[in-house]
Every structure is written in C-alpha cells, then in structure tokens.
Phi, psi and omega in degrees: 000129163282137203281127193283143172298145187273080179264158186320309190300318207247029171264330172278332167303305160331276165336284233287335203280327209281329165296310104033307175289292172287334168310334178259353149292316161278348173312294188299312173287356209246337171301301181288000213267312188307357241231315205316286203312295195306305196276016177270320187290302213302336189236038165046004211237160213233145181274043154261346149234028165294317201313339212265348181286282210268035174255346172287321163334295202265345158249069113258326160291317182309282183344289144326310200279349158309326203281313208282004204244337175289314199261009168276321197264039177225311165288312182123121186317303186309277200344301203278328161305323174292313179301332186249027151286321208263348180259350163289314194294300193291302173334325198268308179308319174325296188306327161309302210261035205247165173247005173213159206279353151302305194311317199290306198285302184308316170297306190308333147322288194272011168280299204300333171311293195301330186278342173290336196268306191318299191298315161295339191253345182302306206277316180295308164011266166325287141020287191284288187270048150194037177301346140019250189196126176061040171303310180302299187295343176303299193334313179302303180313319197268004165286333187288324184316304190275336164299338145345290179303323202287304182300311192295325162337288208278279199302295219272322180277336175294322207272338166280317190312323222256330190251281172316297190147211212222347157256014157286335181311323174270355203239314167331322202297320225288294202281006185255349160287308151340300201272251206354300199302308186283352164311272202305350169289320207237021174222336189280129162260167196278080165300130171195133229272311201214114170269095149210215185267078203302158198225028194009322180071085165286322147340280184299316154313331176276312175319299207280344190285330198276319156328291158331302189286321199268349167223044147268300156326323131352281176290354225238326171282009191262303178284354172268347209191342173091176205269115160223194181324306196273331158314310194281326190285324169302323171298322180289311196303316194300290179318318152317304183304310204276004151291315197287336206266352159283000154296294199296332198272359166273336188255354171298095200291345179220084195292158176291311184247109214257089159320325201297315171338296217283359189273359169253123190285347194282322180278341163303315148300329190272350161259350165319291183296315129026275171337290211263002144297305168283352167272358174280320197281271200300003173260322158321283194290358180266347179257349197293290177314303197308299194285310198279346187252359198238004172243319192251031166055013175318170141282207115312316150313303181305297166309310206278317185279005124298289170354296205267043172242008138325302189287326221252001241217300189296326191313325188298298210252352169323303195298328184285334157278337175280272225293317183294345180282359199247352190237344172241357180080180186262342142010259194286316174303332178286333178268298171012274194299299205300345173260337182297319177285359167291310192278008187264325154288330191291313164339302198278325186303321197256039172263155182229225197241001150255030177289149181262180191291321196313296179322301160304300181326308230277326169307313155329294167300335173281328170312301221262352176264323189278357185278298196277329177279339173264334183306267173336290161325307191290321161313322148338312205236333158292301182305316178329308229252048191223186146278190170281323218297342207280331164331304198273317172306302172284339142356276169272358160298345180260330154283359174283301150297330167298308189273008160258340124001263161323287152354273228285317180264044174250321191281292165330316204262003147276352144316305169279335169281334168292304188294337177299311183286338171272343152327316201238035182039058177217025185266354172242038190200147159059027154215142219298162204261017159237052159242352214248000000 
C-alpha cells in the first residue's frame, strides 16, 4: 500500500485518530467503573472480586506495553496501532456477550491486549508528527480527547445501566472501534523507528507482570483478612520478581525496561510524580461509585452526572495546560497541578454519609484542575528531556507506570476501605452487600 505524504490536512487527521483512541480508552474505563456496584449485585460477588474486572485490564497492559511500544517503533507504529483498535472492539463485545463474572474478566485481557497496542503506540504517534512545532499543545489535545472519553464514560454509561442493562457499555464500545481501526489504516503513516530484528524481552515481561500480580495480590489478601502469612509472603514474593526482573534487565542487550532512562533526572521525576498522581485519581475513582450509590443512594445515571465535572474541568482547560507548557516548560504546572491534587484528597478525606452532591463535585473539580495543569506539561516535559529515537520507549514507560499505578491504587483504596470498615465494625452490617 502506498503510503500518504504527511501533509498539514492528514497531520491533523492523524492527531483526530491518536485522539480518537484515548477517548475510547477512557470511554471504556469509565463506563466500567460505574457499571462495577450494579454487576457486583448481578453476579452476586464482593468488590474483592468485581476489583478484578478493571485489575484484569490494567496488568495485562502493565505487562504488554513496554514490548508493544517496541514493536511499534520497529515494525511501525501503524500496523500494531490499527490492531489493537480491532482486538478492543472485539474484546469489549466478547464482555458483553458473557454469562458468568470470569468470562467478563478473561475478555477484559483481551480488550486490554488491543489497548496495550492502542496506548503505546498512540502518544509516540503523535509525538513524532509534532516533533517539531507543538507538542505540547497536540499533547493537550489528546489529554482533552481522553477527558471526553471521561465525561461520556460515566453519564452514557450510568444512563445505559439504568435503561438497557450493563452490557451495553460493552457492546457500545464495538462500532467506535471500527471506525478507529479503518482511520488509522488509511491516514496514518508507516513509522518505523529502526528496521532490523526485535526482541519483546518475554522475560523481562513476565518479570515485571508477575511483580505486579504478586503485590496487588498481596493487598488484596491484607483487605480481606490483614496482614499474615500469607499476605507478607506475597508481598516479599513481589520483591522477589522485581530483583529478578532488574537483574535479567541489566544483562539484556536490548531490556524491556532501559534503565539506563532513569540516569535523566528530568524524565524521573516526571514519572515518579506521574505515578503518585495517578495512584490518587484510581483509588478514587474506584471507590467513588461504591460510596455514591450504596452510602449517598445514587443512581447510575447520578453517579455518572457527578464523575464528569471532573472530566469537564480537563475538557477546558487541558489545551491551555499543553499551551502554557510549550511557552513555560513543565516544571512549575506540574508542581502546580500536583498541590492542587493534594488538597483535593484533603476535599475528599471530609465526605461521610450526609454529604451533599455539591461536597462531592467540588474536590472533583479541583482534582480535574490540578490534573489539566499537570498532565500535558508532564508529557511534555518527558518526550523534551529523551533523543527522538527514544519517544517510543518512553512512551511506554509512562503507560507502565500509570497502569501500575492504577492497579495499584485500586488495590490499596480496597485495602483501606475494607479494613476501615472492620475498624469500626461495619464490615458485615449497615452496609451495602457488595462492599462486604
């Protein structure tokens, strides 16, 4: 196939696609996050194991997105991008169409498969055609792009659960995958970083998913049952993996994860903080449906039109965090952004069980201000501080850490809401029966 010249109408086109992507990335977690309360009652199950629906998700991309952000910038980037529109679209129907609550978690891999390919390779996409002139603001763009996804998540998916049922969330997901997958076949051009022979480091892949697996498993027997045997020994094993897998990954001439990165201090930081941001935002949001519908009575619909004046904050003003970042560095917004989201948890620490909607929204909107002054500016200021060839490694280093993150502060905010409730003797009473 010949490939189109990159001229300005399809540099913009591109972008529309790279967007296009993270909106159905965030479309998709956010849909489910809400979704989580109702399908703990339908299958009956507790959220130590609904958590596993968006933790099936999120280590299976931990796993993946290093390898696949590899092979993107080796095979070229379009191939492995178009693919992993068509394995979300099928995966997420699969989720739909399932009858028992594994079936849900086993699709949800193989959604996450298609989103390991979409996520690494989407942001160097971008990247690349506006290596330039305007990084920041494309950056911008495609932060607003995914807060799209954030409002329309939460509102399209509570308002289906309330009318259709809980497996449109997933079958909605199917024709917006299509139309992604046939863009990017037919505008995007074929990048590729290097042509020779590649290596995924299946090791080094195995290594870090299994570090991951054993100490999200770790907290999660520490919320069911407290600190024992069998918890400290899962946790130590998680310790175990991650000597081994910064061993195997010093001696690997070509590592899944290139250590060597972390000798720049400027992208260390920026995933470091990156990290302890994004493990604030998922322990939020994973607990936020649990508390508005089974402590304040929401509805789904009521939980999704609160969630998005979070998303509705970023809509705004994301591009004005890409733009001041392309004219002021990333520095000073990021610590910005990062006390606003401190004081945004403090917001949060004082809701109870006669909080009003107002009480919630407003930490919500500030969490969604400090967010948009940090984001952009922090992507930004990661590709700034690389070579080029290097775009596609950090790339994925930074969905790894995000979605290790995420995980992680799915496992940790059920740890503390569960042990919190046998603190105060409520874990079996006078609470909703899929918190127990």
């Amino acid at each position: 196939m010949i490939q189109p010249v990159l001229t300005p109408r399809l540099q913009r086109l591109a972008l529309l696609n790279v967007c296009l992507g993270q909106f159905m990335s965030a479309l998709d977690s956010r849909s489910v996050n809400v979704a989580l309360p109702t399908l703990s009652v339908y299958f009956d199950a507790s959220m130590a194991v609904v958590q596993w629906i968006p933790l099936a998700y999120q280590l299976t991309i931990v796993g993946l997105v290093l390898s696949m952000a590899r092979l993107g910038d080796k095979l070229g980037r379009k191939k492995i991008y178009g693919l992993g529109f068509v394995l979300l679209g099928v995966g997420s129907a699969l989720c739909g169409l399932s009858l028992q609550l594994w079936q849900i978690i086993l699709f949800r891999v193989v959604e996450a498969i298609g989103g390991a390919l979409v996520l690494a390779n989407g942001r160097a996409i971008a990247s690349a055609l506006y290596a330039h002139e305007g990084r920041g603001r494309a950056l911008g763009m495609m932060s607003m792009s995914f807060h799209l996804g954030y409002i329309t998540g939460p509102s399209v998916g509570g308002f289906l659960v309330d009318t259709v049922g809980w497996r449109w969330i997933f079958y909605m997901n199917f024709p917006v995958a299509v139309a992604a997958a046939t863009m990017a076949w037919k505008i995007l051009p074929a990048t590729v970083t290097e042509r020779r022979d590649y290596s995924i480091d299946p090791i080094g892949m195995i290594a870090l998913l299994l570090t991951v697996v054993s100490l999200v498993v770790g907290f999660q027997k520490i919320a069911k049952s407290g600190f024992g045997m069998v918890s400290i020994g899962t946790l130590a094993l998680s310790g175990l993996f991650f000597a081994l897998l910064l061993h195997f990954e010093r001696k690997d001439p070509e590592p899944l994860l290139d250590l060597s990165l972390f000798k720049v201090r400027l992208l260390t930081a920026a995933v470091l903080s990156h990290f302890f941001v994004a493990l604030s935002h998922s322990s939020t949001f994973f607990l936020l449906p649990f508390y508005l519908q089974g402590i304040l009575h929401f509805t789904p619909t009521h939980v999704g039109l609160t969630i998005i004046f979070f998303s509705l904050v970023i809509v705004i003003l994301a591009p004005v965090g890409g733009w001041l970042a392309d004219r002021l560095g990333s520095r000073m917004l990021c610590t910005i952004g990062s006390i606003l989201t401190t004081i945004s948890m403090i917001g949060f620490s004082g809701l109870g069980s006669a909080s009003s909607q107002i009480a919630v929204m407003m930490p919500l909107m500030l969490l969604g201000l400090g967010w948009a002054f940090f984001q952009s500016p922090n992507l930004s200021g990661r590709f700034n501080a690389v070579e080029p060839r290097y775009v596609g490694a950090v790339s994925g280093l930074s969905l790894t850490a995000a979605n290790i993150a995420n995980a992680m502060g799915v496992a940790v905010g059920s740890v503390l809401f569960l042990r919190s409730l046998n603190y105060f003797g409520l874990a079996s009473a006078s609470v909703p029966p899929y918190t127990q």
